[in-house]
C-alpha positions in Angstrom: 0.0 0.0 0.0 3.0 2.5 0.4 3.7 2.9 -3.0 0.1 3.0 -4.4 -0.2 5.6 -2.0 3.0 7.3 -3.0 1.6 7.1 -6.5 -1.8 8.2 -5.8 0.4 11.5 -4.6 2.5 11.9 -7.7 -0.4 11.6 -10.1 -2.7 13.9 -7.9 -5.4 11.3 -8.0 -8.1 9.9 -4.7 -7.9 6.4 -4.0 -11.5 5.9 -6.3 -9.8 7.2 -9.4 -6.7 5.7 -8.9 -7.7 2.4 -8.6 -10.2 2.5 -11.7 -6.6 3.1 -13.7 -5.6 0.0 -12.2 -9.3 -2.1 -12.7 -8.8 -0.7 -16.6 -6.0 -2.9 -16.9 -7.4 -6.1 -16.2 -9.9 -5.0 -19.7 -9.3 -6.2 -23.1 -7.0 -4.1 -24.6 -9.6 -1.9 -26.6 -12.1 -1.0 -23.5 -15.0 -1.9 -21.7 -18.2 -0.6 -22.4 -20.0 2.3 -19.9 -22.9 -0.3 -19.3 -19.9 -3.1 -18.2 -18.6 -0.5 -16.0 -22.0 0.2 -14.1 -22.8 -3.0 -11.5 -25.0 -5.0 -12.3 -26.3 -4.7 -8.4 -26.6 -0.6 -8.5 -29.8 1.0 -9.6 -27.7 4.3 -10.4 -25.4 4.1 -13.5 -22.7 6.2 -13.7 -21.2 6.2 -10.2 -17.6 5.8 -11.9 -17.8 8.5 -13.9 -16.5 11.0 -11.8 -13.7 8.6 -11.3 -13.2 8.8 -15.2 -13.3 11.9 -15.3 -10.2 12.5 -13.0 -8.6 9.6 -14.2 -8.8 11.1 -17.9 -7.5 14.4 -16.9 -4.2 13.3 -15.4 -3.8 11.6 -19.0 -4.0 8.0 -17.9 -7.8 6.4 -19.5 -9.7 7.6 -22.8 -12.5 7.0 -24.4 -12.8 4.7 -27.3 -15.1 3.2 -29.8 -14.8 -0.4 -27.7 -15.3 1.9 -24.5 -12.7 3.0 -21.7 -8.8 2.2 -22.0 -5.9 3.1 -20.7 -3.7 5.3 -22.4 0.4 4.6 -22.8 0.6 6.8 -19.9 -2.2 4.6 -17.9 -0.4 1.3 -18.7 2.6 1.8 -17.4 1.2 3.4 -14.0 -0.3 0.0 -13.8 2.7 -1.8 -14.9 4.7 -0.2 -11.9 1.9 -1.3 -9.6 2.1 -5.1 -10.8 5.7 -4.8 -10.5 5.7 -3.2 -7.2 2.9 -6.4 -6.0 5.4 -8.9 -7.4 7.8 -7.2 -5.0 6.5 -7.0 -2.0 5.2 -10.8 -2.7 8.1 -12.0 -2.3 9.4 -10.6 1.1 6.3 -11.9 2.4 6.7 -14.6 5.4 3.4 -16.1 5.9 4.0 -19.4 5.8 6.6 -22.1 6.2 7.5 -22.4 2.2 6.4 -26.0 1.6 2.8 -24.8 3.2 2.6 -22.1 1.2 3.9 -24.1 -2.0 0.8 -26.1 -1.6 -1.3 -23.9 -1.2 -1.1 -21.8 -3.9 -1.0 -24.8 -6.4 -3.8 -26.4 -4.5 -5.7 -23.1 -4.8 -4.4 -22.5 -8.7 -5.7 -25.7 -9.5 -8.8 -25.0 -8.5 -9.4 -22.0 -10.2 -7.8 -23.7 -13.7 -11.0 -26.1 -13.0 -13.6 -23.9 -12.3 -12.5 -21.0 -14.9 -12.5 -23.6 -17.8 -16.1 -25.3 -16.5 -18.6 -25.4 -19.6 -20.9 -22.9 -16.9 -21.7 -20.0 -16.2 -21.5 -17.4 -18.6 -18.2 -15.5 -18.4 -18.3 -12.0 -17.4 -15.3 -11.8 -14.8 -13.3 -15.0 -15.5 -11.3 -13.2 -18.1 -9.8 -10.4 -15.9 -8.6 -13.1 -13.8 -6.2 -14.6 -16.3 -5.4 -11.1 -17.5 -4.3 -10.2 -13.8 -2.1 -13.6 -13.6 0.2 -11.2 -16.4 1.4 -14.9 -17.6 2.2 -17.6 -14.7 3.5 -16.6 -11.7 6.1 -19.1 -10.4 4.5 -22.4 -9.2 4.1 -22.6 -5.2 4.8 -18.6 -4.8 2.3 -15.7 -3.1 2.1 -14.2 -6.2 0.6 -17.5 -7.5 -1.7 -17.7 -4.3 -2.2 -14.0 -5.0 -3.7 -14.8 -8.8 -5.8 -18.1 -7.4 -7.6 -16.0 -5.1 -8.3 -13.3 -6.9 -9.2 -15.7 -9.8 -11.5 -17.6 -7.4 -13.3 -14.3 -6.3 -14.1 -13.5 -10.0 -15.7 -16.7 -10.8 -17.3 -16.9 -7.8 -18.6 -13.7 -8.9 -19.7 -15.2 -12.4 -21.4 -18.2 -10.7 -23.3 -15.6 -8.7 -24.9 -14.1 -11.0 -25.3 -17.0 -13.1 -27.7 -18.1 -9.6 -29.6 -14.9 -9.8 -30.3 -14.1 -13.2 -31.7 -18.0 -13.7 -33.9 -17.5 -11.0 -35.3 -14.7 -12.5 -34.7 -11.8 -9.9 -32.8 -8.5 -11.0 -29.9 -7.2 -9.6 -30.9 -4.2 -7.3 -33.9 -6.3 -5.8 -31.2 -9.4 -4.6 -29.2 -6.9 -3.3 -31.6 -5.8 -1.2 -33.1 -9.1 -0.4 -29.8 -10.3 0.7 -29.2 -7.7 3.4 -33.0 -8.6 4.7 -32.1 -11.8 4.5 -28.8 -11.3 6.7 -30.9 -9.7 8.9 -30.5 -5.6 8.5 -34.7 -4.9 10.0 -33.4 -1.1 9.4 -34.8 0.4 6.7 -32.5 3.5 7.3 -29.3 1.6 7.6 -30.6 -0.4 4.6 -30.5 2.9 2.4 -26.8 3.7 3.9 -25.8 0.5 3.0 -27.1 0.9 -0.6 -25.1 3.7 -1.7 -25.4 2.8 -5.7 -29.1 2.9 -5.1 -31.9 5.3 -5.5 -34.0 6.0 -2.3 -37.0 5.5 -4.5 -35.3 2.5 -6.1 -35.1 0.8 -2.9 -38.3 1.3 -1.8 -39.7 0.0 -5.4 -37.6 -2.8 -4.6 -39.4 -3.7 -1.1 -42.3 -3.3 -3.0 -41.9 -5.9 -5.5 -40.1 -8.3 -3.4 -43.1 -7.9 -0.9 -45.5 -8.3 -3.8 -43.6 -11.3 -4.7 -44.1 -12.6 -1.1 -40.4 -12.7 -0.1 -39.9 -9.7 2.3 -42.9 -9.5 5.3 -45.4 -6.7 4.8 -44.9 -4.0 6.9 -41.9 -5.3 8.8 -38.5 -5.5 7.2 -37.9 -9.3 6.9 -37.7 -12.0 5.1 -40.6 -14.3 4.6 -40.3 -18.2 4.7 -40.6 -18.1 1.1 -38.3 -15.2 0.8 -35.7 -17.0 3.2 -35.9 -20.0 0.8 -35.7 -18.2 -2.9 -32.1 -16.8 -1.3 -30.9 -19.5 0.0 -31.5 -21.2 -3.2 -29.3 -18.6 -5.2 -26.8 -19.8 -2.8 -26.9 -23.5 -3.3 -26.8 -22.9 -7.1 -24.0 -20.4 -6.8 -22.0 -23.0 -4.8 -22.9 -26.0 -7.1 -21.8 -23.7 -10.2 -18.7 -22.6 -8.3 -17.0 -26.1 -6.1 -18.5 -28.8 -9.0 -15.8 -28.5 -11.2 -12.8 -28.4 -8.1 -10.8 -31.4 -8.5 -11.4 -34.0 -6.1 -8.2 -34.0 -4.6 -8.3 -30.5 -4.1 -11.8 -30.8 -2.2 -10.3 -33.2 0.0 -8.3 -30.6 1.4 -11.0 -28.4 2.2 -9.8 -28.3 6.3 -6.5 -27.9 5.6 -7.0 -24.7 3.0 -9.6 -23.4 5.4 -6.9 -23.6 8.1 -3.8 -22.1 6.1 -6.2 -19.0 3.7 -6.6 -18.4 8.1 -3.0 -18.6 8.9 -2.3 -16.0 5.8 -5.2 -13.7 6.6 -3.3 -13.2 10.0 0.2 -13.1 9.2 -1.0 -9.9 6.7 -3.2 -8.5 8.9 
């Protein structure tokens, strides 16, 4: 974090802006689209935009035919970064060396499974093998680095893949989820929501309540409600662990155990 800091400081750039240069280079080469760059949970497009914006103006993202890209100047800001990552990687000690070896190509093999799987539809999965920048060495952090991140985006994929087959819309399971986690708030709900309209949210109830998933009146989830999300998890985790390899499911404990071990040693 120092020197993405240090660089947020030389390019006069806040943290937003700065890191939607780095997000850009994980993109095909020619751009991604304004829609790809709006979530698909947000009921307000164009939250980036003011990240863009400044991002543009210091010289480092334009605006193509394909959609946003880095320019020369934006791909080697992120090429420092990556290189900077590598780094610090590899003065890392959280692990003895034959744990971490194992996990990371425990972890890499898992995502190599999953990220070539006939399902879902691919919407993330390609950054991931963008942000590998080739193969990191086998058994390293850096290769630990790219599984995880890797795994996040096709978890991410296999999430939406759930939702959009059960036939709910973004914004509405975003707010069905944090019912369903048990926010009974509907003013922390709209803090929580930030890419949402007020008036979006409360069409949202609406329709959820109408489709007999959130109580009426109170803000909760309905046995029926509970159900319908749990659902989109169970599909979400059948789309995501399906394709691990058996041996690497084996070791379910023992990568539980270790992903703990790292979380603490970098915490």
């Amino acid at each position: 974090m120092t020197f993405h800091l240090r660089a947020m400081e030389g390019l006069g750039l806040d943290r937003p802006a700065y890191f939607f240069v780095i997000n850009r280079s994980y993109d095909p080469p020619d751009g991604v689209s304004a829609e790809r760059l709006d979530s698909p949970y947000a009921s307000i497009p164009g939250r980036w935009r003011g990240m863009a914006a400044a991002a543009r103006g210091a010289g480092l993202v334009e605006e193509a035919d394909a959609g946003w890209r880095l320019t020369a100047k934006g791909r080697d800001v992120a090429r420092q970064a990556h290189d900077a990552a590598r780094a610090h990687f590899a003065t890392l000690d959280v692990l003895p060396a034959d744990e971490l070896g194992k996990l990371a190509r425990l972890l890499d093999a898992a995502f190599q499974a999953v990220a070539r799987s006939p399902e879902p539809p691919r919407d993330h999965t390609p950054r991931a093998f963008v942000y590998r920048d080739g193969e990191p060495e086998p058994g390293s952090f850096a290769q630990l680095d790219a599984a995880v991140y890797g795994l996040w985006q096709v978890r991410d994929d296999c999430h939406m893949a759930a939702w959009r087959a059960a036939g709910i819309g973004g914004p509405d399971l975003e707010v069905l989820t944090l019912v369903w986690r048990g926010e009974k708030n509907a003013e922390s709900l709209a803090e929580r929501l930030q890419g949402h309209a007020a008036e979006d949210i409360r069409g949202s109830l609406e329709r959820l309540r109408r489709a007999g998933r959130i109580e009426q009146g109170a803000l909760g989830v309905t046995a029926q409600g509970a159900r319908f999300r749990q659902d989109v998890e169970d599909e979400t985790d059948r789309l995501f662990f399906a394709p691990w390899p058996d041996d690497v499911g084996a070791q379910g404990a023992w990568l539980r155990q270790k992903l703990a071990q790292v979380n603490a040693a970098l915490v």
